[in-house]
C-alpha positions as CSV (number, residue, x, y, z in Angstrom):
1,X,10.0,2.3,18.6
2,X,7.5,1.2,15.8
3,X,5.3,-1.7,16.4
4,X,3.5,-2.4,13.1
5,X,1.7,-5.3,12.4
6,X,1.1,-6.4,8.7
7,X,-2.1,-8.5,8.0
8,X,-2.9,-10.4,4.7
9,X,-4.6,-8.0,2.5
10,X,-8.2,-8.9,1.8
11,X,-11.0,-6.7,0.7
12,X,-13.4,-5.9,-2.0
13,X,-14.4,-2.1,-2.9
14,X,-17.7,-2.4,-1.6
15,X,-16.6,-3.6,2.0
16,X,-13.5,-0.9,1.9
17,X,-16.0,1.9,1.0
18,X,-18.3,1.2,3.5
19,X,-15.8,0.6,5.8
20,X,-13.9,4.2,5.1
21,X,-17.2,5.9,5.2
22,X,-16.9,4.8,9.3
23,X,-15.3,7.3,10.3
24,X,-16.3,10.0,7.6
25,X,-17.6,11.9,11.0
26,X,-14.3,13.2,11.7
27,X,-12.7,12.9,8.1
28,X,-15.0,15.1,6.3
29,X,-17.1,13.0,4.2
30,X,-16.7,14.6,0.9
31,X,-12.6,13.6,0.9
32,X,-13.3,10.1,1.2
33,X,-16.1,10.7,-1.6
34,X,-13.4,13.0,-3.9
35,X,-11.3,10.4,-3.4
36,X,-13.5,7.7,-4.6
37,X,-14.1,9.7,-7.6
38,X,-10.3,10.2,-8.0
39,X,-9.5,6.3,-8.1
40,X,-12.3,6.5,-10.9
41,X,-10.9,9.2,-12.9
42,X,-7.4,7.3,-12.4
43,X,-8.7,4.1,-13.3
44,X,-10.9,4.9,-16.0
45,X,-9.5,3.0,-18.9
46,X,-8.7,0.3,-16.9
47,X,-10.8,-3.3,-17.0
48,X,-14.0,-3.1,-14.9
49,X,-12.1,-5.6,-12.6
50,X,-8.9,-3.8,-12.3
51,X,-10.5,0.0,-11.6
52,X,-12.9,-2.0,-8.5
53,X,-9.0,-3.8,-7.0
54,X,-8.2,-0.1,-7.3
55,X,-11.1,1.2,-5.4
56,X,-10.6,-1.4,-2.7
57,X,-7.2,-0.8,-2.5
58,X,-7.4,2.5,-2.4
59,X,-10.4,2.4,0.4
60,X,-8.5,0.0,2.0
61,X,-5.1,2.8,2.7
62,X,-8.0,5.2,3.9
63,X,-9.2,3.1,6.3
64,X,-6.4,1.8,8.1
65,X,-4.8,5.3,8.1
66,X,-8.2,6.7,9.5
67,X,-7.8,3.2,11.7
68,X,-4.7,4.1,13.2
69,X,-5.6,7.4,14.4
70,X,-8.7,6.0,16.3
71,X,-8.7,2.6,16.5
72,X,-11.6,1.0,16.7
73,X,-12.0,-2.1,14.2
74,X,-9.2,-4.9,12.8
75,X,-7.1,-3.2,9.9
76,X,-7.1,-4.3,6.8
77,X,-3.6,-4.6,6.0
78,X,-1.5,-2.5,9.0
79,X,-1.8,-0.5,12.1
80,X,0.5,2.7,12.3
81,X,1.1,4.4,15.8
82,X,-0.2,8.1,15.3
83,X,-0.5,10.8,17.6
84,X,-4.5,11.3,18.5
85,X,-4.7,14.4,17.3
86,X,-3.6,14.1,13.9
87,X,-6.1,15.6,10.8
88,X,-8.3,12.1,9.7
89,X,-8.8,14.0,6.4
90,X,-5.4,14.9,5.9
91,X,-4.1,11.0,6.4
92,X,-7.4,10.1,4.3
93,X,-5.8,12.1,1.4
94,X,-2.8,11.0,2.0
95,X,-3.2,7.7,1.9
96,X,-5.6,7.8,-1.0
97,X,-2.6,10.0,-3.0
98,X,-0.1,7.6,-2.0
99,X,-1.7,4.5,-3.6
100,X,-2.9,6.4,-6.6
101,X,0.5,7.4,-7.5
102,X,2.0,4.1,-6.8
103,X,-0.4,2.1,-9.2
104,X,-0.5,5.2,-11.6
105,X,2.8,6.9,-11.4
106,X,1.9,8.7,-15.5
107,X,-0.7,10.5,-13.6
108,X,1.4,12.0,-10.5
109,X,1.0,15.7,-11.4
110,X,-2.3,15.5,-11.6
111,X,-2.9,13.3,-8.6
112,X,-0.5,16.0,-6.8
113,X,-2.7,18.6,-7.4
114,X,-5.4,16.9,-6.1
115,X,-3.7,16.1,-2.8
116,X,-2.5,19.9,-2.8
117,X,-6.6,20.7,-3.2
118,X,-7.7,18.4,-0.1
119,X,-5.2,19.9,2.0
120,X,-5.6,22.9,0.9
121,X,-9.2,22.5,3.1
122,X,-7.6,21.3,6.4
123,X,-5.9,23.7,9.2
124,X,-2.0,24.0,8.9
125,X,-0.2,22.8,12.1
126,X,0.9,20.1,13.4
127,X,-2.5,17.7,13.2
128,X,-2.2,18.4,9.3
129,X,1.3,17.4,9.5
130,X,1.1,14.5,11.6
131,X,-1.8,13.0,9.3
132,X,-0.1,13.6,6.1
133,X,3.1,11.7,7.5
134,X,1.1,8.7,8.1
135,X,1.4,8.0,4.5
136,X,5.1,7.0,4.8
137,X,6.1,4.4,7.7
138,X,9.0,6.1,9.0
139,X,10.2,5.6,12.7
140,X,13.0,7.7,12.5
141,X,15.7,4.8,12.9
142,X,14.1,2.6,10.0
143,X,11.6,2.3,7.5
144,X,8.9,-0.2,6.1
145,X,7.2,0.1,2.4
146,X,4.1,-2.2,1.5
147,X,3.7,-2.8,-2.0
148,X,0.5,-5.3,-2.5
149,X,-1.7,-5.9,-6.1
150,X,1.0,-4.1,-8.2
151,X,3.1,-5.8,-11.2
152,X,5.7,-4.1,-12.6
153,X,6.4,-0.8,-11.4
154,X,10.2,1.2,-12.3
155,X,9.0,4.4,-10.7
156,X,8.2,2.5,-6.9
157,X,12.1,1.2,-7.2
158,X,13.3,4.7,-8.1
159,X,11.3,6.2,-5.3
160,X,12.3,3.3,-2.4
161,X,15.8,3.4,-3.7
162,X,15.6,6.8,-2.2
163,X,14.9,5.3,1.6
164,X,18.5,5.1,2.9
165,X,16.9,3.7,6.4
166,X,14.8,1.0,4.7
167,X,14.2,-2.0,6.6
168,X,11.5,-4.3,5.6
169,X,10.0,-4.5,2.2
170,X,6.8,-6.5,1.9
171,X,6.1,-7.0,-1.4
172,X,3.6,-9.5,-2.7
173,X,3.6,-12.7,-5.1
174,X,0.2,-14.1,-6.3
175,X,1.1,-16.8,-8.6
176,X,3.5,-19.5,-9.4
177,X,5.9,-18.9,-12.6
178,X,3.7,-21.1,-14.5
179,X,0.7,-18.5,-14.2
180,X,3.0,-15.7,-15.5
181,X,0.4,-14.6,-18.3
182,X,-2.1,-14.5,-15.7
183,X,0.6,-12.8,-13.6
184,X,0.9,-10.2,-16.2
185,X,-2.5,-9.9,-17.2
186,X,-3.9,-9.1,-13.5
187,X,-1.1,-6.9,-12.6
188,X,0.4,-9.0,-9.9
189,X,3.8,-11.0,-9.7
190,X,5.0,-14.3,-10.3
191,X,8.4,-15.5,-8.9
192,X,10.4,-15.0,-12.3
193,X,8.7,-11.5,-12.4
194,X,9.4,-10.5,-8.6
195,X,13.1,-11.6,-9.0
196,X,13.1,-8.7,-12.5
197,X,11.5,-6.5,-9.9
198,X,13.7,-6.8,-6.6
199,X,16.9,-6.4,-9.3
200,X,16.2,-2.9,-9.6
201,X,16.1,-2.7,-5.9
202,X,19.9,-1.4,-4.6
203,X,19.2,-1.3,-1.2
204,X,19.2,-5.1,0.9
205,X,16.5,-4.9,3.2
206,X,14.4,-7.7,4.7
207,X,12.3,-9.0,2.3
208,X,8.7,-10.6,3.0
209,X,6.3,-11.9,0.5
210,X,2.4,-12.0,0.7
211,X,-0.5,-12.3,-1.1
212,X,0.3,-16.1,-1.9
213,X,-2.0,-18.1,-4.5
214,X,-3.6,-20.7,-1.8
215,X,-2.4,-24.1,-3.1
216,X,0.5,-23.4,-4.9
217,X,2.3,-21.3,-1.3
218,X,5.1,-23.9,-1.2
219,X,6.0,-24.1,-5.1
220,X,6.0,-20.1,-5.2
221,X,7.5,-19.7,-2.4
222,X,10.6,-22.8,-3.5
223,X,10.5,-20.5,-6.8
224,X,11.0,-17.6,-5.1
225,X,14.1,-19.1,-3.1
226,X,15.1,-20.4,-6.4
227,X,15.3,-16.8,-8.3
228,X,16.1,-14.2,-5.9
229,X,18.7,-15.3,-3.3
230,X,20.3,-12.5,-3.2
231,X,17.6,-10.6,-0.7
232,X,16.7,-14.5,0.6
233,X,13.0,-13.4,0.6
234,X,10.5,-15.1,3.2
235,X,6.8,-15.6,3.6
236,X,5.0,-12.9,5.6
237,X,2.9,-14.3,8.7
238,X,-0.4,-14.0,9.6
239,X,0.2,-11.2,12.4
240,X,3.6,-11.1,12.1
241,X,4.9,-8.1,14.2
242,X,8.2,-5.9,12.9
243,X,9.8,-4.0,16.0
244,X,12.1,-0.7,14.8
């Protein structure tokens, strides 16, 4: 059985960088570093705003994977149980390739190779194996998949379409339908654009929302209700625990 525990996401690139670089002792330091400069080269013709929510994001996966494996400081989004022995720089490239390719799906081949080149530096066995798999929350009976500071995105549906054991989806809504422009702008979701979203969704998970504009939770969350009834989503609690 799975105990993960889901935390609001909050985190700036500066703070997720320093906070990766932690444990760059035992996750060689240069793929945190290549990674960094990935997420640039990824993000390079995006706003100056949009390429630092990608650092920090991306900083952000490193860490709690890293976190997971030795715990030692509050995640910033999750805890996943991991065995103690598995690679840190294996999950660090993992989790860096599996945001990358989420928020830049045009770019997969090229992020694939990268992965393919970090690993390519880290034993084979089952410490690679077990770090890589901390990339996808699987407990064997169900699965969960976090999507947070992503709009629109065909290629995650196609790809979580493809989890037959899919349990909980937490995906996240920052604004209220009247923001949509902002919505679209920033790359996050409104209600009317989540509702778009969770109709290319053929699988009927439980459905948990986060990432709530403070101010304007209840008429997001009524708008929500409103559009997408279907999968009845909910708002996700501050250390809410899911048990699978």
């Amino acid at each position: 059985m799975k105990r993960i525990r889901p935390l609001l996401f909050a985190a700036v690139a500066s703070v997720a960088i320093l906070a990766a670089a932690a444990f760059t002792p035992a996750a060689r330091a240069d793929i945190v570093t290549d990674w960094n400069l990935i997420a640039l080269e990824a993000s390079a013709a995006d706003a100056p705003q949009t390429s630092w929510r990608v650092l920090a994001i991306t900083h952000g996966a490193i860490f709690d994977a890293l976190n997971s494996i030795a715990p030692t400081y509050k995640p910033f989004v999750l805890t996943v149980p991991a065995s103690p022995g598995a690679s840190q720089s294996a999950a660090a490239a993992a989790a860096a390739h599996g945001v990358l390719s989420a928020l830049y799906p045009a770019q997969k081949a090229r992020l694939d190779g990268a992965l393919k080149s970090s690993l390519a530096n880290v034993p084979e066995g089952a410490a690679r194996d077990d770090g890589i798999a901390l990339a996808h929350l699987d407990s064997g009976a169900a699965s969960l998949v976090f999507s947070g500071d992503t709009g629109p995105n065909d290629e995650l549906w196609a790809i979580v379409n493809r989890i037959p054991s899919l349990k909980v989806l937490i995906v996240e809504t920052a604004f209220s339908n009247k923001e949509r422009q902002l919505a679209e702008v920033s790359k996050h979701l409104c209600p009317s654009m989540l509702a778009e979203e969770l109709a290319k969704l053929d699988l009927d998970p439980e459905v948990w929302i986060t990432h709530l504009k403070p101010g304007e939770i209840e008429l997001t969350m009524q708008e929500i209700e409103d559009g997408s009834r279907r999968h009845r989503p909910r708002m996700l609690q501050n250390g809410q625990v899911f048990e699978f």
